[in-house]
Backbone bond lengths (Angstrom), bond angles and torsions (degrees), N, CA, C in turn:
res aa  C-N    CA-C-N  psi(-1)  N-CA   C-N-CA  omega(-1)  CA-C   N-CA-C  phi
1 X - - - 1.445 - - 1.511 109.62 -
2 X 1.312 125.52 150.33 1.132 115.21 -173.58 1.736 108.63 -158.48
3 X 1.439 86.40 34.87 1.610 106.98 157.05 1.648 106.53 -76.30
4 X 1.774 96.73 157.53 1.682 91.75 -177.84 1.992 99.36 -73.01
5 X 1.509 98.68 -57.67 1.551 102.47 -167.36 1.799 110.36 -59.20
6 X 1.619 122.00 24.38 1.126 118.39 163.97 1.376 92.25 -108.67
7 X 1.530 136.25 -54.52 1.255 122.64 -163.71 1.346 113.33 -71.41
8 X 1.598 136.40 -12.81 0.961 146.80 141.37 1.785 131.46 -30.04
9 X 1.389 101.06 -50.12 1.732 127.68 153.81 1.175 91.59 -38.80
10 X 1.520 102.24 -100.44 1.380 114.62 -159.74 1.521 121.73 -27.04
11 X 1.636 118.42 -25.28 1.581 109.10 -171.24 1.144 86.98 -90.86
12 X 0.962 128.23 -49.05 2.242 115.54 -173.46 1.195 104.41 -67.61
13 X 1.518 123.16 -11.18 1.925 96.01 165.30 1.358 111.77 -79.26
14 X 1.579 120.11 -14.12 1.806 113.82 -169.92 1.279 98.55 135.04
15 X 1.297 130.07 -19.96 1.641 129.86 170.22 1.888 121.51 -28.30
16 X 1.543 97.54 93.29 1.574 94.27 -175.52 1.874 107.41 -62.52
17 X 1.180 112.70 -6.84 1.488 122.20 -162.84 1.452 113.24 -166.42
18 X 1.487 112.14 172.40 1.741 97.33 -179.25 2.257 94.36 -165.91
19 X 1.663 75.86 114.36 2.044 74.00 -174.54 1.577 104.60 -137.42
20 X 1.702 108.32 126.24 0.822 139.30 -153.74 1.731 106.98 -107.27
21 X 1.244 105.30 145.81 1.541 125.40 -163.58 1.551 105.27 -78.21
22 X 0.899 129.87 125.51 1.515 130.47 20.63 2.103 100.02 -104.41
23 X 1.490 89.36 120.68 1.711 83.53 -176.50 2.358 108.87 -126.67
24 X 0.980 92.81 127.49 1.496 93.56 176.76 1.054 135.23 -66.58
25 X 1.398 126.98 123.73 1.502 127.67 -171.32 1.484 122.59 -23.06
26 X 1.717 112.53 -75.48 0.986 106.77 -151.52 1.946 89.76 -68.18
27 X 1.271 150.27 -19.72 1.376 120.96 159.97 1.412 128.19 -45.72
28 X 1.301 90.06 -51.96 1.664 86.58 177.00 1.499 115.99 -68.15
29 X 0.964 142.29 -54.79 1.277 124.94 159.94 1.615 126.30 -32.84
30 X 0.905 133.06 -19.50 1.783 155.42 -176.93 1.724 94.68 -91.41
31 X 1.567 115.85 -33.25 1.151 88.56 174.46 1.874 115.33 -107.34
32 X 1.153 117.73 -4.85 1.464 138.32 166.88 1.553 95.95 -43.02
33 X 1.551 100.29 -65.32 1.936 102.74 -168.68 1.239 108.81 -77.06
34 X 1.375 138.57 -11.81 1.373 125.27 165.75 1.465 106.93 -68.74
35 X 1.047 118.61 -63.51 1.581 120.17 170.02 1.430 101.19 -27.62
36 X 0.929 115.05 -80.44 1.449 111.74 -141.20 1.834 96.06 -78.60
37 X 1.129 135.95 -27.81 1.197 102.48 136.51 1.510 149.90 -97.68
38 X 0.869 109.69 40.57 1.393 117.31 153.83 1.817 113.00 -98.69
39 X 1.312 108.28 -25.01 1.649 116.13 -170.96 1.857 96.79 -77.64
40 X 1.307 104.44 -40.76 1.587 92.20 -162.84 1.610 101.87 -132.31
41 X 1.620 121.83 19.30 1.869 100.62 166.44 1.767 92.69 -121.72
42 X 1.323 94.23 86.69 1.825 111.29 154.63 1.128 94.91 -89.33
43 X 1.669 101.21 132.29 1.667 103.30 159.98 1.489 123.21 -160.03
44 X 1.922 74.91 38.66 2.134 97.33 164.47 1.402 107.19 -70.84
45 X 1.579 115.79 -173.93 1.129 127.45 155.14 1.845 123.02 -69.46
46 X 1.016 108.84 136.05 1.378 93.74 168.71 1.777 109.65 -122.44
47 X 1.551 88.65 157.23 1.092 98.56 -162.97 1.919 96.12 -111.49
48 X 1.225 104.35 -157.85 1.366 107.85 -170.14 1.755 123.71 -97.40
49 X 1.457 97.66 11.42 1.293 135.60 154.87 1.407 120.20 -96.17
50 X 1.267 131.12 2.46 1.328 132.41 171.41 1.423 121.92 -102.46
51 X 1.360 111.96 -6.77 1.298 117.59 -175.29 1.037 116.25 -139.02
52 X 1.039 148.34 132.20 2.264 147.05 169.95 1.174 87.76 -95.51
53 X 1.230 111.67 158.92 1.404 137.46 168.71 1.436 107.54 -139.66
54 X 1.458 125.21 129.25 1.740 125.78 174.26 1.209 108.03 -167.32
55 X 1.877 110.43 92.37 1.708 89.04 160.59 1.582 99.63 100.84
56 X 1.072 118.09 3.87 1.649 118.41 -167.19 1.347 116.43 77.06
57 X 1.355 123.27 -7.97 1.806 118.60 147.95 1.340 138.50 -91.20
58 X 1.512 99.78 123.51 1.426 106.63 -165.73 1.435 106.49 -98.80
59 X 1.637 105.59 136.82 1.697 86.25 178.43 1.780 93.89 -133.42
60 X 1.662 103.05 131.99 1.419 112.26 -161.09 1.551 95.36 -105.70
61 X 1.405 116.35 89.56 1.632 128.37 -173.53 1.914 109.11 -55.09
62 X 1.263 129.00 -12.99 1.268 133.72 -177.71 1.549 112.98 -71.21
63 X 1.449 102.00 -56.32 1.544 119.72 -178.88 1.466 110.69 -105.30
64 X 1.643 116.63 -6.51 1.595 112.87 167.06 1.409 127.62 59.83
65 X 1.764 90.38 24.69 1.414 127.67 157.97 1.375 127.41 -79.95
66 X 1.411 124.31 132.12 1.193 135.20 179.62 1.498 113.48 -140.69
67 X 1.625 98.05 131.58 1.418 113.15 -177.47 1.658 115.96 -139.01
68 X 1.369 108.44 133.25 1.203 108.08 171.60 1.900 127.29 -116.48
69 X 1.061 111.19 125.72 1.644 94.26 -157.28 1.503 128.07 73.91
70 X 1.386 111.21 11.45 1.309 109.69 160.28 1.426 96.32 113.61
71 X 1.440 118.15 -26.66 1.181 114.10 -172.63 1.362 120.56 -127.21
72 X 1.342 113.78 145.31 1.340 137.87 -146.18 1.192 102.32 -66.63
73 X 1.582 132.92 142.14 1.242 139.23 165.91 1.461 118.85 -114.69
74 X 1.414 126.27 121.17 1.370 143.23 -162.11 2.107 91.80 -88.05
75 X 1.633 96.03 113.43 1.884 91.58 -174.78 1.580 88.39 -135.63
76 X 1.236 113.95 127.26 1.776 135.23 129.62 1.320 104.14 -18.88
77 X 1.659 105.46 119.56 1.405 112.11 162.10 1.242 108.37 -27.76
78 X 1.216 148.41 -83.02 1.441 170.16 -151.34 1.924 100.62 -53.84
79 X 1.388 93.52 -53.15 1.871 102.78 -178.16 1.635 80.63 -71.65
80 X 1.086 139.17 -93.27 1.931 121.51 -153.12 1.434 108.48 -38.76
81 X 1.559 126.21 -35.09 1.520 105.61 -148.27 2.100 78.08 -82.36
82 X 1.066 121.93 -60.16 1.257 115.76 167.08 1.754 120.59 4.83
83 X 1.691 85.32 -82.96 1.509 96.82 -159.71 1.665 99.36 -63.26
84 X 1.584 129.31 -26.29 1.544 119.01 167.55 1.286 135.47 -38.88
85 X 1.312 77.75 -53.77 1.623 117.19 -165.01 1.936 91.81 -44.21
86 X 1.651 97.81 -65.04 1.705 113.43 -168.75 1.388 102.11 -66.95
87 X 1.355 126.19 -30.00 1.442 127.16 -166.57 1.808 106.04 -75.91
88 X 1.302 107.56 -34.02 1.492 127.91 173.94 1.672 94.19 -76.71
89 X 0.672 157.68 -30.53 1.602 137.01 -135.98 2.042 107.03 -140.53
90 X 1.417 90.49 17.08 2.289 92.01 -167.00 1.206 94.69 -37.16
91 X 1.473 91.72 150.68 1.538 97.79 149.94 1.888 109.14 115.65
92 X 1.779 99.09 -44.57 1.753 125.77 -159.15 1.779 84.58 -85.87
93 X 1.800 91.01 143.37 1.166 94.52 152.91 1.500 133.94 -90.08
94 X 1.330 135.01 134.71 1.343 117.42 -178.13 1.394 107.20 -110.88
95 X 1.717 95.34 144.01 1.507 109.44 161.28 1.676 112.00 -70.63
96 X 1.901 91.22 -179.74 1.551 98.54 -172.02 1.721 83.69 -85.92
């Protein structure tokens, strides 16, 4: 689709990006590897604000990675901001 108020959607559902038809490989691929490194090669220091820990889930707020048991968990914009949200807040009850 390549209406504005669709690509608009797409960023408020979690859309790291938004590419519209008719689009050429090697771009889209050019933009695959920016994503993905920018999503997962952090390689500041972190401090004790970079990471939660609860329960055996770690959630690494830089790269917006989450792992439990060592191993990596694949989350929906919507499932991470979620699971923060509760991981930040124990204890509170939440409404729907």
């Amino acid at each position: 689709r390549v209406d504005e108020d669709d690509t608009l959607l797409g960023f408020e559902l979690g859309a790291d990006d938004y590419v519209t038809k008719p689009y050429r490989p090697p771009i889209l691929l050019a933009r695959v590897k920016r994503l993905m490194e920018s999503r997962y090669a952090y390689t500041g220091e972190l401090s004790n604000e970079d990471i939660l820990t609860r329960n055996g889930i770690h959630v690494h707020f830089p790269s917006r990675t989450v792992t439990v048991d060592e191993e990596k968990i694949g989350l929906t914009h919507t499932e991470y901001e979620i699971l923060t949200y509760l991981m930040q807040n124990p204890g509170i009850i939440i409404t729907r």
